[in-house]
C-alpha positions in Angstrom: 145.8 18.9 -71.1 143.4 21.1 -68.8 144.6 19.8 -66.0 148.1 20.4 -66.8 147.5 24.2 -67.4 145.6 24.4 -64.6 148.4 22.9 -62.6 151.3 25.2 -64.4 148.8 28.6 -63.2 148.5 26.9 -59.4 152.1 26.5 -59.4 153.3 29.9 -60.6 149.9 31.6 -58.5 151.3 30.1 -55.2 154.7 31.1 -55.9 153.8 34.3 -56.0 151.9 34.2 -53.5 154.6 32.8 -51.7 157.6 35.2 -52.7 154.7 38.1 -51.3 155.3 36.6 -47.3 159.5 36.5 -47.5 160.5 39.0 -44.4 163.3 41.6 -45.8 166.4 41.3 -43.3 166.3 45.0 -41.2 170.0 46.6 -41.6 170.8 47.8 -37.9 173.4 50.4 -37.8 176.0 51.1 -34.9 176.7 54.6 -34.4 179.7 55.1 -32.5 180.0 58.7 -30.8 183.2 60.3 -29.6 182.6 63.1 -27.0 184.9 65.2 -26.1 185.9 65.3 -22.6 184.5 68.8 -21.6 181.1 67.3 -22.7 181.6 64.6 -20.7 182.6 66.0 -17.6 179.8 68.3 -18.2 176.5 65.7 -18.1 178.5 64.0 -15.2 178.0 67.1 -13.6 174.5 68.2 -14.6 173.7 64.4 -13.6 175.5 64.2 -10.0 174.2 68.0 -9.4 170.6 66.8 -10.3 170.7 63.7 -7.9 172.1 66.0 -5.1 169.3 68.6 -5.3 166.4 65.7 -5.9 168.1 64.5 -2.2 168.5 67.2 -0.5 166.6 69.8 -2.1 169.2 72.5 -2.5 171.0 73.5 -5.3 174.7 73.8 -5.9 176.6 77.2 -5.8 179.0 77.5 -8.5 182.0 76.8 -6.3 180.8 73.4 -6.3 179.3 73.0 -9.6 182.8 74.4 -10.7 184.8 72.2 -8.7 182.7 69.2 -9.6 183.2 70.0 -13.4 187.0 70.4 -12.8 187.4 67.1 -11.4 185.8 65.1 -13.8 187.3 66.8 -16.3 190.8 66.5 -14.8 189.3 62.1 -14.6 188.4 62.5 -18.5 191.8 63.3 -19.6 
């Protein structure tokens, strides 16, 4: 009879202790973002303006940065 208890408290102790180790599944969300195009053509621009002064040192004047905007823009829609 002992041994019989003793086996029905192993058995629920490691199930337990077994039920403690389970790995909850991680929900991953997808967040989908819709950008307008002025804000697109406006990081393409900040981005090709950055790369053209890290090359050559000079900034743009705002002709350029303008006209840049303007034809991405003019690509977006």
């Amino acid at each position: 009879m002992k041994k019989m208890i003793f086996s029905a408290v192993a058995l629920v102790a490691f199930s337990f202790a077994g039920m403690a180790n389970e790995i909850e599944e991680e929900k991953i969300e997808t967040i989908t973002l819709k950008l307008s195009c002025a804000t697109i053509a406006a990081i393409q621009t900040m981005v090709a303006s950055e790369a053209h002064c890290n090359e050559t040192g000079n900034d743009w004047d705002s002709w350029t940065y303008n006209f840049v905007y303007e034809t991405y823009y003019t690509q977006c829609s």
